[in-house]
Every structure is written in structure tokens, then in C-alpha cells.
DSSP file (Angstrom, degrees, kcal/mol; ACC not computed):
  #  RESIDUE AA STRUCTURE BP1 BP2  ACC     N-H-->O    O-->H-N    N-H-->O    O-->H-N    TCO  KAPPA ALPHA  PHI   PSI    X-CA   Y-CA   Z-CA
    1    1 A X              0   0    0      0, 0.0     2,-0.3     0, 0.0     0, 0.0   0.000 360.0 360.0 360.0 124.5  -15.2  -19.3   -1.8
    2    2 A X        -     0   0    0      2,-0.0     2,-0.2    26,-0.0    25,-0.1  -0.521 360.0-153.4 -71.3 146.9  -16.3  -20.2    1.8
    3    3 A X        +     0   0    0     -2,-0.3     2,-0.3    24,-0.2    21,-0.0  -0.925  43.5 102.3-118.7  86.6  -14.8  -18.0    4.4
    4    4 A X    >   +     0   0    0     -2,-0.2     3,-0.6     3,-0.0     2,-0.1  -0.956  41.0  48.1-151.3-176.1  -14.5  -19.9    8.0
    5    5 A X  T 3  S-     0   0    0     -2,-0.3     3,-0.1     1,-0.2    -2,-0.0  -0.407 106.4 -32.7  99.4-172.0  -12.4  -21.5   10.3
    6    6 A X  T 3  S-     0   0    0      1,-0.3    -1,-0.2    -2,-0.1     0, 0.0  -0.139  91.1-114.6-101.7  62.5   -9.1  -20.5   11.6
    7    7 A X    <   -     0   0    0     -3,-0.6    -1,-0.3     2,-0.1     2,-0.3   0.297  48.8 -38.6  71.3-167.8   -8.0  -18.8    8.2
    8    8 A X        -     0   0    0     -3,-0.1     2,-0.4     1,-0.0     3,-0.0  -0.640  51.2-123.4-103.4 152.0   -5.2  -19.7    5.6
    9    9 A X    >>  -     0   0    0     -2,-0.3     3,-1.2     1,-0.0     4,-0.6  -0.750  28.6-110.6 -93.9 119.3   -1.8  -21.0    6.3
   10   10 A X  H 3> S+     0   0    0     -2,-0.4     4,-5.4     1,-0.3     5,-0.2   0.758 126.4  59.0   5.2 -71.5    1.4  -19.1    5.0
   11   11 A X  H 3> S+     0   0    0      2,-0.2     4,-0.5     3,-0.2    -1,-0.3   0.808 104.8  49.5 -45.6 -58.8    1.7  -22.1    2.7
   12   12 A X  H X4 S+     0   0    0     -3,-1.2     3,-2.8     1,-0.2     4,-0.4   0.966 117.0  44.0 -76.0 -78.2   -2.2  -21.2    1.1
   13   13 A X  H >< S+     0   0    0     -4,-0.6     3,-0.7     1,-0.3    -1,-0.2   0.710 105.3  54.2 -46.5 -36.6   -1.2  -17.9    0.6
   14   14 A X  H 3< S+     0   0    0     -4,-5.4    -1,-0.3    -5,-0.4    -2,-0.2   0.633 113.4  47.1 -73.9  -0.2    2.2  -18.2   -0.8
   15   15 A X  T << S+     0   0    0     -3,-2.8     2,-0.3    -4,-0.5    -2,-0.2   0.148  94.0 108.1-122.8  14.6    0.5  -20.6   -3.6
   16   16 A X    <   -     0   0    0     -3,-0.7     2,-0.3    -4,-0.4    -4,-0.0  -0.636  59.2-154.2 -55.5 117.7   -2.3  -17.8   -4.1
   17   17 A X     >  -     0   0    0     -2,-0.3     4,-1.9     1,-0.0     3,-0.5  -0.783  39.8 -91.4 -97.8-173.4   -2.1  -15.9   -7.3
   18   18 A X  H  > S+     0   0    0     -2,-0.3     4,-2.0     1,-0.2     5,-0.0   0.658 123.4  48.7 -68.9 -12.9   -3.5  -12.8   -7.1
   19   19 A X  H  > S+     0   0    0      2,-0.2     4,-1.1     1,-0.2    -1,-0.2   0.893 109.8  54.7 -84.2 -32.3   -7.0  -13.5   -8.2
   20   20 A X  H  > S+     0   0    0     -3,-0.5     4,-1.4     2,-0.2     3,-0.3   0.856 111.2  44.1  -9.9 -65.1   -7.0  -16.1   -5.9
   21   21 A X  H  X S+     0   0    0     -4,-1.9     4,-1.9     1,-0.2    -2,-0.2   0.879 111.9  51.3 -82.3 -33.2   -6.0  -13.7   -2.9
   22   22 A X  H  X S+     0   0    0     -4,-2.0     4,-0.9    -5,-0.2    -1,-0.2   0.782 105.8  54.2 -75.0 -21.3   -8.3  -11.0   -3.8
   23   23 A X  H  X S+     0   0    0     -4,-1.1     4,-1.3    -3,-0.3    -2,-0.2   0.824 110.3  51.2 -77.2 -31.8  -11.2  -13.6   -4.0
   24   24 A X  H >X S+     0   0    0     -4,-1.4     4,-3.8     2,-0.2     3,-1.0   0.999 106.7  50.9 -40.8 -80.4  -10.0  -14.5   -0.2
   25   25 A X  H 3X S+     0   0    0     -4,-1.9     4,-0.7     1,-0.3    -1,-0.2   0.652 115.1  43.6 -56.1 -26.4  -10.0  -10.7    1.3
   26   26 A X  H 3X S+     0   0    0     -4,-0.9     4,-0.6    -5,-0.2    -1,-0.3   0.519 110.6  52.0-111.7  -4.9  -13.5  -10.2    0.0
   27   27 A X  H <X S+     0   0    0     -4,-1.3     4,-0.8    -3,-1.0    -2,-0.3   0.755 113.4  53.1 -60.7 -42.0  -14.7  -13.8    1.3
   28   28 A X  H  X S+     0   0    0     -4,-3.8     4,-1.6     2,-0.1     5,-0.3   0.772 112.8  36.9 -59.1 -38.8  -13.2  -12.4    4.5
   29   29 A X  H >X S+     0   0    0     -4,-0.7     4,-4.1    -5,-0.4     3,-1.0   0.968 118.5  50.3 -85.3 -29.1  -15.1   -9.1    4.7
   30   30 A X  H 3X S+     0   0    0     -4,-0.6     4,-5.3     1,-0.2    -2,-0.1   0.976 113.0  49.5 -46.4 -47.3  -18.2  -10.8    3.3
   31   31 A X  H 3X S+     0   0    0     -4,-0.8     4,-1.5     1,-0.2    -1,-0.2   0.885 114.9  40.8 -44.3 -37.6  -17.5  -13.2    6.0
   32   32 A X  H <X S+     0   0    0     -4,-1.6     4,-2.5    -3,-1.0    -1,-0.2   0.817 107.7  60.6 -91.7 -51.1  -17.0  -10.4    8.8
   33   33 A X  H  X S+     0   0    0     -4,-4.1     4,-0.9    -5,-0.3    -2,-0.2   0.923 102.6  56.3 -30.7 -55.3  -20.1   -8.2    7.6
   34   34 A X  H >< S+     0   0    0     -4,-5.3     3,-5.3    -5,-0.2     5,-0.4   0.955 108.7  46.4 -61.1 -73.4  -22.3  -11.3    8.3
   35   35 A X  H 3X S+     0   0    0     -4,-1.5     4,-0.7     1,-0.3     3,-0.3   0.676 113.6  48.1 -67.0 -17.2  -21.2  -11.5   11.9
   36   36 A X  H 3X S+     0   0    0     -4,-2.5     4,-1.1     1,-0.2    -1,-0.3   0.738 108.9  48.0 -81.2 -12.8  -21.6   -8.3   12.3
   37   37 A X  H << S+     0   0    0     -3,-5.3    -2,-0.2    -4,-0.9    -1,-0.2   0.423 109.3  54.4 -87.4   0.8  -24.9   -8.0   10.9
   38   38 A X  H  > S+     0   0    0     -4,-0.4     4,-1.4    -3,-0.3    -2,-0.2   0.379 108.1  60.6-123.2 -19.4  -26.1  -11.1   13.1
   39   39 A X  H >X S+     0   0    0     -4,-0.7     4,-2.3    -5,-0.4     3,-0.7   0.997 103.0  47.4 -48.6 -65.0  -24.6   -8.9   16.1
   40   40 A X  H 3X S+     0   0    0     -4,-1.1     4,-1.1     1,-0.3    -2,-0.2   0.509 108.3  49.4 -47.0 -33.7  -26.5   -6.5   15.6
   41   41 A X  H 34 S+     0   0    0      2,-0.2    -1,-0.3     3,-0.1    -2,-0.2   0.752 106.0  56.6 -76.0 -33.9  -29.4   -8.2   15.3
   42   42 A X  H <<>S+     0   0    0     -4,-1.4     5,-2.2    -3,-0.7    -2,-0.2   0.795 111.8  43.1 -74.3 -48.2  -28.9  -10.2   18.5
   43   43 A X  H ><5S+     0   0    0     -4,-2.3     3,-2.8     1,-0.3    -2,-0.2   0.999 106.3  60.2 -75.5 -50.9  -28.5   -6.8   20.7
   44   44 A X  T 3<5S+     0   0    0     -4,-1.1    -1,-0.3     1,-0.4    -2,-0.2   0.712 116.8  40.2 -65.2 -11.3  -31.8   -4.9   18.8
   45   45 A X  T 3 5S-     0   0    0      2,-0.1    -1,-0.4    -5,-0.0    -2,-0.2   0.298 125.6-111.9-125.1  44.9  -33.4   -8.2   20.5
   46   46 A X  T < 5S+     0   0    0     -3,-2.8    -3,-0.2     1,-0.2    -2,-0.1   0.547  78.0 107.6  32.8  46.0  -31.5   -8.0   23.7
   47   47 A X      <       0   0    0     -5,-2.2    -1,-0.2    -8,-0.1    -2,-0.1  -0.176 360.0 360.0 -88.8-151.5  -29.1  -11.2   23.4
   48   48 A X              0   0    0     -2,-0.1    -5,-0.2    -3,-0.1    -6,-0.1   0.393 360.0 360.0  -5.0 360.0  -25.9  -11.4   22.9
């Protein structure tokens, strides 16, 4: 599962089952990790 965007709609979540939704929430932290790891990287080379 790609993770981007503006997120899931009520509607995508209420027609989730649970493996579904759990596959979500850890597409979302993967998702969150990267930008934080491409943060990180950006300040250790004095950008962003």
C-alpha cells in the first residue's frame, strides 16, 4: 500500500476490515519515518 496524499475518507475507513486498516497505520508510519529521515538528512547538509 502507498501512503500519500491527503489520507482516507471516513467512507475508506468504514469499508476497511481490520487487516486492511492495520495495513494503512503502518503505510502511515512507514510513510512518516521517510519524511523524517529525509529531514534529517536535509539539516545534517544545512537545508531545509
Amino acid at each position: 500500500m502507498l501512503f500519500d496524499g491527503d489520507g482516507l475518507t471516513y467512507e475508506d475507513l468504514k469499508n476497511m476490515d481490520f487487516a486492511e486498516y492495520t495495513e494503512c497505520v503502518t503505510a502511515k508510519t512507514m510513510f512518516v519515518q521517510h519524511l523524517e529521515a529525509l529531514r534529517d538528512k536535509n539539516n545534517k547538509k544545512g537545508g531545509f
